[in-house]
C-alpha positions as CSV (number, residue, x, y, z in Angstrom):
1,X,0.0,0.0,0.0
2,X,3.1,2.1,-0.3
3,X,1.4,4.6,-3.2
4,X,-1.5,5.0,-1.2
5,X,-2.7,7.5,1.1
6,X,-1.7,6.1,5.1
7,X,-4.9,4.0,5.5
8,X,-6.8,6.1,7.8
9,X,-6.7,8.8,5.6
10,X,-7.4,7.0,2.8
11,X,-10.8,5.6,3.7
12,X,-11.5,9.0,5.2
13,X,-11.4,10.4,1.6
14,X,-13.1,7.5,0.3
15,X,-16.4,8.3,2.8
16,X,-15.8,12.1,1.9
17,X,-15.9,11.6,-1.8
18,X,-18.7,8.8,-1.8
19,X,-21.0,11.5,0.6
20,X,-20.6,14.5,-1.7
21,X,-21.7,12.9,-4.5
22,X,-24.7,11.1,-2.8
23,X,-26.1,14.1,-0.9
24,X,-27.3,16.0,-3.6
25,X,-29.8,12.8,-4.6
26,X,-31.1,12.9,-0.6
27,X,-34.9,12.8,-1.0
28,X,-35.2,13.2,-4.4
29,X,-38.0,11.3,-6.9
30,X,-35.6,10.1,-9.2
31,X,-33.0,8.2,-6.4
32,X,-36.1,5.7,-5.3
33,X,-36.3,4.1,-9.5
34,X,-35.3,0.2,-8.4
35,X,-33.0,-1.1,-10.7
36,X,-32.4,-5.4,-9.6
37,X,-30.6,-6.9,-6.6
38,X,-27.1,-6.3,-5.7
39,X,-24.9,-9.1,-4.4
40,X,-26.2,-9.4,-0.9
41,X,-29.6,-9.5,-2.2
42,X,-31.5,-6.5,-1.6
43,X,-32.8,-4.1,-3.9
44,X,-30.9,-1.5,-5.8
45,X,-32.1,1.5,-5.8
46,X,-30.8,4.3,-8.8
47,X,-29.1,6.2,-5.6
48,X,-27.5,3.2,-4.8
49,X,-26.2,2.5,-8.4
50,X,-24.7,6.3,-8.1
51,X,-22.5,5.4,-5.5
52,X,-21.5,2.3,-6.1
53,X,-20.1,3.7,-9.8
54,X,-18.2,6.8,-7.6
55,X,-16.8,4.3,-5.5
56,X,-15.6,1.8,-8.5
57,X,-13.9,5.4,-10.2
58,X,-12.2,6.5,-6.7
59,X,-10.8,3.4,-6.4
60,X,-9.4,3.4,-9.7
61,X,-8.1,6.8,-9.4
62,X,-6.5,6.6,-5.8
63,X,-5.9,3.0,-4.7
64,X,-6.1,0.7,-7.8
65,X,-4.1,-2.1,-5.9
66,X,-6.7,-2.8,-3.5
67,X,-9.3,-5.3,-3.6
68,X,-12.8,-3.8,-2.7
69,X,-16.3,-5.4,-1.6
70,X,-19.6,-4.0,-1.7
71,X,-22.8,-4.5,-1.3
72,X,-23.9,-4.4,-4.9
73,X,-20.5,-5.6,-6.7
74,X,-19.5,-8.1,-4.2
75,X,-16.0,-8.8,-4.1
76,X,-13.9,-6.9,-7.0
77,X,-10.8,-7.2,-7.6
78,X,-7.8,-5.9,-10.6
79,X,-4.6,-8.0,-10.5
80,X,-5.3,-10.8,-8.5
81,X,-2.2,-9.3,-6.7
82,X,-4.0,-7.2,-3.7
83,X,-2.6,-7.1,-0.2
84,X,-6.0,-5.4,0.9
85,X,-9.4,-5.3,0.5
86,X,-12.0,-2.2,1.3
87,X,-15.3,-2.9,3.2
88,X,-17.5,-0.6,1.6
89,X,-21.5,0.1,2.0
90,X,-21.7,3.2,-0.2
91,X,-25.3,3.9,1.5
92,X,-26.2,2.2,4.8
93,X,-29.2,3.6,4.7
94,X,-30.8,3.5,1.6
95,X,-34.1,3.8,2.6
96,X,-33.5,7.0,4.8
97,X,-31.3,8.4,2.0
98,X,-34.5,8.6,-0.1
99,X,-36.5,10.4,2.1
100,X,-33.7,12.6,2.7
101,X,-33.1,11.8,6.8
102,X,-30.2,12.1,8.5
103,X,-29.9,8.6,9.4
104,X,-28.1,7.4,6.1
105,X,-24.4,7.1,6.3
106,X,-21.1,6.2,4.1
107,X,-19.3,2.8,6.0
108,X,-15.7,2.0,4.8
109,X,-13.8,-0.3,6.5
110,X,-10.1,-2.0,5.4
111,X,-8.4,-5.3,6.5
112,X,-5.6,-7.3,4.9
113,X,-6.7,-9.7,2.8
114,X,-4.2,-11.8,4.0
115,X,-5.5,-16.2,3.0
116,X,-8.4,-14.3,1.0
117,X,-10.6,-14.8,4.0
118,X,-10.3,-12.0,6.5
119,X,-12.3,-11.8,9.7
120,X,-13.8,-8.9,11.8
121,X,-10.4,-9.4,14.2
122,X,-8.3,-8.2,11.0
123,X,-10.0,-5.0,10.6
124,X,-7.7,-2.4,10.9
125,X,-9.7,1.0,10.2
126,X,-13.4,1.5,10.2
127,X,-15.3,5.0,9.7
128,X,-18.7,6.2,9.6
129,X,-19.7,9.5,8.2
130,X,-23.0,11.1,7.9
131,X,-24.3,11.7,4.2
132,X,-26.8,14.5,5.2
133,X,-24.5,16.8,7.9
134,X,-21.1,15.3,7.0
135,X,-20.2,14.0,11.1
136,X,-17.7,11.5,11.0
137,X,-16.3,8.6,12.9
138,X,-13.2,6.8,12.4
139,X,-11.8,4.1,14.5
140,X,-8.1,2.7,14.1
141,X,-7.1,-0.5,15.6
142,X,-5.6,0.3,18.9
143,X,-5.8,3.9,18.8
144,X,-9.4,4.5,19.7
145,X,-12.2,6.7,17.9
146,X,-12.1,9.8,16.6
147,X,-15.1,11.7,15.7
148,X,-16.4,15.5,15.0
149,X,-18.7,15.0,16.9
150,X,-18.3,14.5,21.3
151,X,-18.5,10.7,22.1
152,X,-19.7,9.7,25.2
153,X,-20.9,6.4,26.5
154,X,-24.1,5.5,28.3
155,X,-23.8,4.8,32.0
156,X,-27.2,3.3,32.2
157,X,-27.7,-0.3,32.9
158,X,-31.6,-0.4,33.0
159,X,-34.0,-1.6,30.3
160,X,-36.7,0.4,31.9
161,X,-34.5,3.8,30.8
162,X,-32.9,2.2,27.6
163,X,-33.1,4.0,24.4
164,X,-32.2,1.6,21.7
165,X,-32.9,0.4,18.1
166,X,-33.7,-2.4,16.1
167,X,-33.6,-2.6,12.1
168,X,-37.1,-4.0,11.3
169,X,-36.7,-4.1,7.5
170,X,-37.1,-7.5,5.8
171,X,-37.8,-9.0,8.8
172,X,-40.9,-11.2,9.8
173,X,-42.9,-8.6,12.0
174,X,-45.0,-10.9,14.3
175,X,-42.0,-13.1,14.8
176,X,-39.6,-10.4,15.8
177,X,-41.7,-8.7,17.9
178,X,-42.4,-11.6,20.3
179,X,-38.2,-12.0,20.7
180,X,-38.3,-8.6,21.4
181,X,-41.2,-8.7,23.3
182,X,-39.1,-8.0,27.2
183,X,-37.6,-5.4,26.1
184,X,-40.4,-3.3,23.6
185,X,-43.1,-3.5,26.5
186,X,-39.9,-2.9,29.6
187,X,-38.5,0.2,27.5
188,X,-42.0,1.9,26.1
189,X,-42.2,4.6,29.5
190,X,-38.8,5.2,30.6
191,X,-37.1,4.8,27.3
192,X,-38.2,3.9,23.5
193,X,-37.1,2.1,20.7
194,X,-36.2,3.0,17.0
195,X,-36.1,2.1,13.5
196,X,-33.5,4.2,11.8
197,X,-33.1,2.7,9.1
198,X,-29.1,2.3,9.2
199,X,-27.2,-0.3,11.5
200,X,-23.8,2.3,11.0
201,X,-26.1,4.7,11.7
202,X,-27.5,3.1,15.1
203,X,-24.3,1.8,16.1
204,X,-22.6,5.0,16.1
205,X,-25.3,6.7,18.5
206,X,-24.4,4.6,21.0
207,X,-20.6,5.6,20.6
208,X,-22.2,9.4,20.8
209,X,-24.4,8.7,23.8
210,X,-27.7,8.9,22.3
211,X,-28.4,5.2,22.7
212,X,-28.1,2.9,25.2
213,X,-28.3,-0.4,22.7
214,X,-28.9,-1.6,19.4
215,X,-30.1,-5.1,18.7
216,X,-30.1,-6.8,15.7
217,X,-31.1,-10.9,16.0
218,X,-32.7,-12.1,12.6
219,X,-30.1,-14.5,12.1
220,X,-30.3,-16.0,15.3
221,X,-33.8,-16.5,15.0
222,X,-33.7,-18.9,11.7
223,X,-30.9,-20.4,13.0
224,X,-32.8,-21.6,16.0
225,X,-37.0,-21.2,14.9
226,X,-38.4,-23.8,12.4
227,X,-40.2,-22.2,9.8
228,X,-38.0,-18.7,9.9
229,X,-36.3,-19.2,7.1
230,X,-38.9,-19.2,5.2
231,X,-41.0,-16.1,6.7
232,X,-38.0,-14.0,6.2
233,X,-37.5,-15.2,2.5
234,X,-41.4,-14.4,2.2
235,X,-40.4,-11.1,3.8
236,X,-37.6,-9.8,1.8
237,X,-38.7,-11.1,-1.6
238,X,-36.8,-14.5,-1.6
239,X,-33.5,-12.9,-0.4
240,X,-33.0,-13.1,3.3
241,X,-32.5,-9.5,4.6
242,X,-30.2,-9.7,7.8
243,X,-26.9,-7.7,8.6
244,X,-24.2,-8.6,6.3
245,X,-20.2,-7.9,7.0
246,X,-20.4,-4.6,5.3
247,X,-23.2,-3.6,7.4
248,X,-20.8,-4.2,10.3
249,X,-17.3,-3.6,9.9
250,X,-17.4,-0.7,10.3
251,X,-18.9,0.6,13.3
252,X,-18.0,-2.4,14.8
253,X,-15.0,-1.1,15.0
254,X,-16.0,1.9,15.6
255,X,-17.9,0.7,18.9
256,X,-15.6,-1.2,19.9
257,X,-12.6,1.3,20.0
258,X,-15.1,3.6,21.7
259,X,-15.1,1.1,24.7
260,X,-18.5,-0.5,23.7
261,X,-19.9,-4.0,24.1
262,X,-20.7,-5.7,20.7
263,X,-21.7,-9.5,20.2
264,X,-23.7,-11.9,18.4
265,X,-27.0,-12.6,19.0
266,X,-25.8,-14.9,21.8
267,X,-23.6,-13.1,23.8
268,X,-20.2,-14.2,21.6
269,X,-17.9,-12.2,20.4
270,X,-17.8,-11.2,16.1
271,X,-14.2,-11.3,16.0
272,X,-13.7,-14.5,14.3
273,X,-16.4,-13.7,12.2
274,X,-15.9,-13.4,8.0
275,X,-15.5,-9.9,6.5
276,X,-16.4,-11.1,2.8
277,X,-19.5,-12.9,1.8
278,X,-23.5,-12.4,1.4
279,X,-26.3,-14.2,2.4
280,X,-27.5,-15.5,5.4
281,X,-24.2,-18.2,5.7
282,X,-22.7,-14.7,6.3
283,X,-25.1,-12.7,8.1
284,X,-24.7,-11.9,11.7
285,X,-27.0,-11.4,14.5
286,X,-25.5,-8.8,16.9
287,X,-26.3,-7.4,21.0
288,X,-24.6,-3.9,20.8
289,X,-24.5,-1.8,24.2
290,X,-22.6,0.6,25.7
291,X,-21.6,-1.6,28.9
292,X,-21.2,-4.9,30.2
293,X,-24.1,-5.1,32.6
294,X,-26.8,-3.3,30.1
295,X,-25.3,-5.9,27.2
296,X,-25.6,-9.2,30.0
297,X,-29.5,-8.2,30.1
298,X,-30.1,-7.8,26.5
299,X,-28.3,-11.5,25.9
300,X,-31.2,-12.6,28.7
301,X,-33.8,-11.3,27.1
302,X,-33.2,-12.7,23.5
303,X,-32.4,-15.9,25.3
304,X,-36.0,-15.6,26.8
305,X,-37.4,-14.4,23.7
306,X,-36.4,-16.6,21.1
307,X,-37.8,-19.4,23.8
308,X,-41.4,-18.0,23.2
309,X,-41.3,-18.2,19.8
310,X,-39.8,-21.5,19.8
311,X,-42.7,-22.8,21.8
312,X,-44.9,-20.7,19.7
313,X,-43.9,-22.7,16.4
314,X,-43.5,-26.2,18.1
């Protein structure tokens, strides 16, 4: 990577460049056309195409020796010679991004590509940056998080006052709601819950203090609940709609430099986890929170949820 920018800087620019050219498509008419489904199986909207073509050209221009993956290209690659590979979801957020809210976001994230199969442990820079105000957040390996923003996390350790979110998109409603039953009904005074429409998004409010949690357990429930495969399949179209790698990587990294808790849907860490790959073999469930003892009640309350709907579809 010696004719590159250092790496921090680099993905920096990358988020930068892939932003300015998005936000002038924020809420308008034109950005919602749907086009086909990208690699990970969602749809792709004509904002999405935008970026993903700005982010093909920058890499190009600036770092044409690294390998990047997306969520519409997949995996791309020049020479077959690449020592890295970029992490890139030009718009977590797409949905958001169309209505112009400020809950859409650039994530870029780099790891060596090392045996071609890198893990969330290998990450070595992660940012998240705001398409509609342009607030950043960029975590290096080891070094902590920087953000323009003040980051500050949650001391609270009660569900009763949590604030948190959970991505309902493609998701089977009736199902999800009864894993999430404990903590919807526990949180509905004191605190709330959100769909924001962005997992970067989420994951970075909780780095920023404005969330307690964010919980994300499709996964987990169709690797455990007969029949769930299918009802998120029927859901999302025939693709299965849960958090990818590129959905994560980045303000995994992010979080977890900022000194938060983030696991899989059953309490264990992501590290070993694979960075490359789409569908649900790759999808993770994951138990964000800003501390250990708000994170050990989530896990308990999935636990007991995903027991109710497992006696529910006995």
């Amino acid at each position: 990577m010696s004719d590159t920018p250092p790496p921090h800087e680099l993905v920096l620019a990358l988020a930068r460049r892939l932003r300015t050219v998005v936000l002038p498509q924020l809420g308008a008419a034109a950005g919602r056309l749907e086009l086909a489904a990208g690699a990970g199986g969602d749809l792709t909207f004509s904002i999405d195409e935008l970026a993903e073509r700005e982010l093909e050209a920058f890499i190009g221009q600036h770092a044409p020796q690294l390998a990047f993956y997306s969520e519409d290209r997949g995996l791309v690659t020049s020479g077959g010679d690449e020592t890295h590979v970029l992490i890139v979801d030009p718009i977590d957020g797409t949905r958001p991004a169309m209505a112009g809210l400020e809950s859409a976001c650039v994530a870029v994230a780099l790891a060596p590509l090392g045996d071609g199969e890198p893990t969330m442990a290998d990450l070595q820079v992660g940012c998240v940056m705001e398409i509609k105000h342009g607030e950043w957040f960029l975590a290096r390996r080891g070094e902590g998080l920087l953000a323009t923003r003040p980051t500050q996390l949650s001391a609270n350790t009660r569900i009763e006052s949590m604030l948190w979110a959970y991505g309902f998109r493609g998701r089977p409603a009736r199902a999800t709601v009864e894993v999430l039953a404990e903590l919807i009904d526990g949180s509905s005074v004191g605190g709330g819950c959100f769909e924001l429409g962005s997992q970067a998004f989420a994951m970075t409010r909780i780095a920023s203090g404005q969330l307690d949690a964010v919980v994300e357990v499709g996964s987990r429930m169709i690797d455990e609940v007969p029949g769930m495969l299918e009802a998120f399949r029927e859901v999302g179209r025939g693709a299965v709609l849960n958090n990818s790698p590129y959905d994560l990587a980045a303000p995994w990294l992010c979080l977890t430099e900022a000194g938060g808790v983030v696991s899989d849907g059953w309490g264990e860490p992501l590290d070993q986890r694979p960075l490359l790959g789409g569908g649900h073999a790759f999808q993770m469930s994951s138990i964000c929170a800003a501390n250990a003892d708000l994170h050990r009640l989530l896990v308990a309350a999935i636990d007991a949820g995903i027991a109710r709907l497992q006696a529910q579809c006995r």
